[in-house]
N, C-alpha and C positions, 0 to 999 in steps of 0.2 A: 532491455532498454530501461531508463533510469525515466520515472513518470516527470515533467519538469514543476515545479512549484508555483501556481500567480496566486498573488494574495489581491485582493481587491479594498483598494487603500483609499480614504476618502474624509471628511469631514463630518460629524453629527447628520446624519436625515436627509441623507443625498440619491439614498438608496440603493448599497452597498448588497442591503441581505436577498431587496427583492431583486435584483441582479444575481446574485447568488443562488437565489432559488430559479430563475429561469435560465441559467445554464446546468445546472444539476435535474432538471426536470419533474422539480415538486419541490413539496413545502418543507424544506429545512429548517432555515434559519426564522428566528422569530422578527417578524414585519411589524410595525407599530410607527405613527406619526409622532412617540413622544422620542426627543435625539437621545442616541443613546441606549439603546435598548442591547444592540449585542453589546459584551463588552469580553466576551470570549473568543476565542479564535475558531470558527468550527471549519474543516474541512472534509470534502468528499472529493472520489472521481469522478472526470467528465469524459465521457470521449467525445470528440471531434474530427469528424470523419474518419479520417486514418489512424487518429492520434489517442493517446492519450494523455490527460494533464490531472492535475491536484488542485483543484480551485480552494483557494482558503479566504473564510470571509473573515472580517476585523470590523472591531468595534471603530467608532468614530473619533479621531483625531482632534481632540480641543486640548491646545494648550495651560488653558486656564487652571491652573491649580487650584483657586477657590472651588470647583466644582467638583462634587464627588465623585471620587473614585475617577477623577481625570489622569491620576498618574500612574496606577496600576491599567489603565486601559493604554496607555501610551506605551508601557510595557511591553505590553501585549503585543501591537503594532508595530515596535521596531525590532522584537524577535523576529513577527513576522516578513517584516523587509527584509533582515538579515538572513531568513531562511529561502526564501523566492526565487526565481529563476526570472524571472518578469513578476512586474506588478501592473494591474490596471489601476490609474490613478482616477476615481468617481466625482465629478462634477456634476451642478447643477445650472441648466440651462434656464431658469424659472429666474434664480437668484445672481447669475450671473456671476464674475469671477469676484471671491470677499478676501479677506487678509488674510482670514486660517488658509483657503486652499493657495496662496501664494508662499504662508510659510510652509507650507505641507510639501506645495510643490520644489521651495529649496532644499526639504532632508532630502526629497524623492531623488533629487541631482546628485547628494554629496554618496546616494547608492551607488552610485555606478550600472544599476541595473538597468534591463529594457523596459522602458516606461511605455506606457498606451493609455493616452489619456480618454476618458470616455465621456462625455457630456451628457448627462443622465436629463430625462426629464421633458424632451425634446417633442412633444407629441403632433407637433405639427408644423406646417411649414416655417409661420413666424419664430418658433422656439426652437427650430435647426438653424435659423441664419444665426439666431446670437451665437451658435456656436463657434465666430470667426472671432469673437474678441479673445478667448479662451487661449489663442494665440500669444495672446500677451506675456505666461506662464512660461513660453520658451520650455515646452517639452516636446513638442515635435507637434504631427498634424491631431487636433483634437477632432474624436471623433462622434457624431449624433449617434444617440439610442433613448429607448425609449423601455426600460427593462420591464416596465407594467405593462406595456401593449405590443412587445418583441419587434422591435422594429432597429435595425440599424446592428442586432447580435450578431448573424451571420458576416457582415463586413470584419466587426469587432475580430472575432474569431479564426474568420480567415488571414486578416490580418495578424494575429498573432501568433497561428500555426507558421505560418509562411517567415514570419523575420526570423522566431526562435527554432533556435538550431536543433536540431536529431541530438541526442546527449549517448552517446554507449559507454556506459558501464568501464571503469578503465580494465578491472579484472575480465571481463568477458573476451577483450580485446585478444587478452592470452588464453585460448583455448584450452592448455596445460594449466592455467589455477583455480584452483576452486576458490568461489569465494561463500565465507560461511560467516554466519548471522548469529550471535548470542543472542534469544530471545527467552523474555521472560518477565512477570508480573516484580514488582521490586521487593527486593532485599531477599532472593532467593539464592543469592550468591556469580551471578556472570559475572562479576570484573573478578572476584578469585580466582572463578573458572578461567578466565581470559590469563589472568596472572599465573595460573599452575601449565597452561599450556606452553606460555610464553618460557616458564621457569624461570620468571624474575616479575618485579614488583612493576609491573607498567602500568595497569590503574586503581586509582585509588580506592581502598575498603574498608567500610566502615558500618558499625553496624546500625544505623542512621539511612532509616529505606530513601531512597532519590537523591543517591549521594552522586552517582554520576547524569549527568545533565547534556553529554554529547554523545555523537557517536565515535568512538573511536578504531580509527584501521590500522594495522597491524599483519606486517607479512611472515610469514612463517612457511620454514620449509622441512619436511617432516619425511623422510624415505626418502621416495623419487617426489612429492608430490608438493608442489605448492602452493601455500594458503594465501587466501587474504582475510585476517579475520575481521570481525565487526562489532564491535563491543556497544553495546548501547543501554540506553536510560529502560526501567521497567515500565510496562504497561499494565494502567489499572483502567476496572472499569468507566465509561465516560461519566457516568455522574460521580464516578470518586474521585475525579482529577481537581484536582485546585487549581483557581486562576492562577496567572505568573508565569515563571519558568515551566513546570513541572508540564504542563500543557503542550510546551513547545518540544516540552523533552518526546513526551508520546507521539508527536506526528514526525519525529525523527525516528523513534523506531520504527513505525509501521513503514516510513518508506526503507528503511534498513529491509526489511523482508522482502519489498520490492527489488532491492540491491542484489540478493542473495543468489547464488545457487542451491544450497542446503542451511537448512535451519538448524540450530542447536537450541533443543526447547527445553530451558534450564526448568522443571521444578524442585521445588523443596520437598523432601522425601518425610519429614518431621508435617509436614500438612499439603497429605496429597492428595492431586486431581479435583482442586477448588472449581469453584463455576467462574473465576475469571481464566484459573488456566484451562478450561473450552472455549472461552470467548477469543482466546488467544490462540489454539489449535484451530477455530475457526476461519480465522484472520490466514494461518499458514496456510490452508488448506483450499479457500479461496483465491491465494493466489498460484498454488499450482505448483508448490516450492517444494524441494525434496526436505527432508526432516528426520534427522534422530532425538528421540523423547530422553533428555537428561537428569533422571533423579539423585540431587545432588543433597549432600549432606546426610550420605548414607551413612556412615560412621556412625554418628546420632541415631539414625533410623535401627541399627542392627544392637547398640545397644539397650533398644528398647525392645526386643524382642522381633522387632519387622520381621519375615521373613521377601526374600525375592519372588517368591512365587505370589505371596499375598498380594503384592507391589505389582505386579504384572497384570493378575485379574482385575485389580481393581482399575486400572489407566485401560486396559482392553475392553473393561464394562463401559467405564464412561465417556471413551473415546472411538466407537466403534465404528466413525466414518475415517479412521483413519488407522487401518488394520495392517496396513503395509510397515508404518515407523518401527524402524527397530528401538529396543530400550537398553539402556547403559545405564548402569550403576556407578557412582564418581564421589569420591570423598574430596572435594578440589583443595582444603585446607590442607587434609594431609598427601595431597598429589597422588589419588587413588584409582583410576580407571582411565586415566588419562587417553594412554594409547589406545585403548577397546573404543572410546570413545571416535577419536579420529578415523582409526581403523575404519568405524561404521557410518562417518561421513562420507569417508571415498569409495567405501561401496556403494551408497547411493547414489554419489554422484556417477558411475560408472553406470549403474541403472538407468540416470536421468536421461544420459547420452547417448544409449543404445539406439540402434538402427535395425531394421527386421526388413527381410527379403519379402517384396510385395505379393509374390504366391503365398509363403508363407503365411501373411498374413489372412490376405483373402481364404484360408483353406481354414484358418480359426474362426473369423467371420461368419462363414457357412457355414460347420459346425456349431458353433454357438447359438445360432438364427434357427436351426431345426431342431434342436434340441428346446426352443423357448418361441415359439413365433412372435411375429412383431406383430405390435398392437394394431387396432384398429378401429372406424369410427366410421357407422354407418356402412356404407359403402365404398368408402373411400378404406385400402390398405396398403400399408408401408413397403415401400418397393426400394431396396438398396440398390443401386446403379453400380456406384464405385467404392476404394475401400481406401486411400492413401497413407500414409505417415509422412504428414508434410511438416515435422516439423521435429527437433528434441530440447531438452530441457527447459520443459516439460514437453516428454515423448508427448506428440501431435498426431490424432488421427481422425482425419476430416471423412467423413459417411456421404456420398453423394447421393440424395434421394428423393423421393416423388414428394413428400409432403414432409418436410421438416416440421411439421406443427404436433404430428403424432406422436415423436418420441415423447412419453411420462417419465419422471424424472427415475422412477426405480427399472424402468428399463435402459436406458443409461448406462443405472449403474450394476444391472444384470452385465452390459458388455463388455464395459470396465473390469471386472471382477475375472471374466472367462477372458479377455484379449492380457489381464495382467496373467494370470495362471498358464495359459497356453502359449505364451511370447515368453516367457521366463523374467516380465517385468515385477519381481518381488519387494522391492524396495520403492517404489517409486508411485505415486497420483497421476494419473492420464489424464490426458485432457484429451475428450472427442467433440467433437465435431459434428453438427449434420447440417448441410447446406442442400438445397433445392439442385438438380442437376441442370437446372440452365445457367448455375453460377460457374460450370465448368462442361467443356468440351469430353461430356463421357458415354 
């Protein structure tokens, strides 16, 4: 499933970030009475009950060009409309409806998007009726909250799970395509790589790091097997991101990795295994996403003496929570490893998609379990009930047990380690599971 985008869009000091911060459930975004204070885009994920979403927060909307940094924060703001899937439009019931939020609310119209207006500020009965004049706006039912004292979130929210639609992936639709993710810190080379798979010039390269600025998709058909590729903008560190474009470009890769079935994690072989490409093995690996490690510009790297084996330890040293990626050597200028490359995408994804017979599994389970026993606290010990694989890509295996609060996280990754090695899951990150056995009939 594709996470959906709300940016939460509003005028100076309406309180856009502490909304922000109380649906993310702590303090992100920076709170201050002077207007103005975000003027970057910052986003995280929320869940919502069932759901997932991408709340992104934005600095405040004054047209005023006399005011600084009014037009680079405007920027900012109609990236983020144009990136959104719904926006909450942030009023204030204190101030009632002013000029900015009537021009705000006509770009809001000429979106097209699902608007939800929210009437910020509302803390008490007299300051929820103003919210009838709000009506005026013609963006549909304005709704009271109160994001300093959580009042009126849950309506908010439910209402917005409930209008916006489920989104599936169109690649996932077709079970037969992979779809696969160029990912990577900038100027390491994906739109060549993108271009050498293609074998023709489809995006543009240049040696000018954040030259591409969108995602781009791209079907390809390679053997029997189906791609859909995903070309997108580098990611760098958060404090090395520049306001502007470039900001917007990274929250389109990160959800690209969301998109993906398998990652192609382009690094540069001339300067490898940097501390932002961890922060970016992080990011894959967090979301659960299969992944072949691409060191590219090997050409360069071998006539400087590199060896491959050098190149292996060192990415196995400093990547050791993710032991399973296979690694690919790829000159993509001179169209070097191309096919090894792919090759090693669709083995993955055949890992990702695997299914294991439930004795089977259980018969590793137990094994692994007496061989290491589960931990314990006090009195209280971990008692496995059931053993599932309720789910693939990423292979899902939900643990149904007496105290889910015991598993430590390197026991975990003790199971992980023995249920990948004794299921034959070589290529692929597991995700387990452990729920309490009253969340299922076992």
């Amino acid at each position: 499933m594709n996470k959906p985008i709300i940016a939460i869009v509003g005028r100076p000091n309406v309180g856009k970030s502490t909304l922000f911060n109380r649906l993310v459930g702590h303090r992100v975004a920076v709170v201050a009475e002077e207007p103005g204070t975000t003027r970057d885009r910052i986003s995280l994920d929320v869940i919502w009950q069932d759901r997932t979403f991408i709340i992104m927060d934005t600095g405040g909307l004054d047209y005023d060009e006399s005011i600084r940094l009014s037009k680079e924060v405007e920027e900012q703001v109609e990236a983020a409309i144009d990136s959104a899937d719904a926006i909450i439009f942030l009023t204030d019931a204190r101030d009632g409806i002013t000029s900015l939020d009537l021009a705000i609310g006509q770009r809001l119209r000429k979106s097209e998007k699902p608007i939800f207006m929210a009437v910020n500020k509302a803390d008490n009965t007299k300051l929820a009726q103003n919210t009838a004049e709000f009506y005026g706006i013609k963006l549909g039912d304005p709704m009271p909250i109160s994001a300093h004292h959580n009042l009126g979130i849950d309506n908010l929210m439910s209402t917005i799970s409930q209008q916006l639609p489920k989104k599936t992936d169109e690649a996932s639709k077709d079970t037969q395509t992979l779809s696969l993710a160029i990912i990577g810190r900038v100027n390491v080379g994906k739109s060549s790589l993108l271009n050498a798979l293609l074998g023709e010039e489809r995006a543009i390269v240049s040696d000018i790091p954040g030259t591409t600025r969108d995602s781009i998709d791209t079907r390809l058909q390679y053997a029997d097997q189906r791609l859909l590729l995903i070309d997108t903008a580098g990611i760098r560190r958060r404090g090395k991101v520049v306001p502007g474009i470039e900001k917007f470009s990274v929250l389109r890769s990160v959800r690209s990795i969301d998109r993906a079935d398998v990652i192609f994690f382009v690094m540069d072989a001339t300067e490898l295994a940097t501390a932002q490409d961890t922060h970016i093995a992080g990011q894959i690996t967090d979301a659960f996403k299969g992944v072949v490690i691409i060191v590219n510009k090997w050409d360069l790297a071998e006539a400087n003496g590199v060896t491959a084996s050098d190149c292996i330890t060192e990415i196995r040293e400093r990547f050791k929570f993710m032991p399973y990626a296979p690694i690919r050597f790829v000159s993509a200028l001179e169209k070097n490893g191309i096919s090894s490359a792919i090759e090693a995408a669709i083995m993955v994804f055949d890992d990702l998609t695997k299914e294991v017979e439930e004795e089977k599994l259980n018969n590793e389970v137990i094994s692994a379990m007496s061989k290491h026993l589960p931990p314990n606290r006090g009195r209280r010990h971990l008692r496995v009930h059931k053993v599932l694989q309720e789910g693939i890509n990423p292979p899902t295996f939900t643990f149904y047990v007496n105290y889910p609060d015991l598993v430590h996280f390197s026991y975990r990754r003790y199971l992980e380690n023995r249920l990948r090695e004794g299921l034959g899951f070589r290529w692929s990150h597991l995700k387990l599971q452990f729920k309490s056995r009253s969340s299922r009939n076992v």
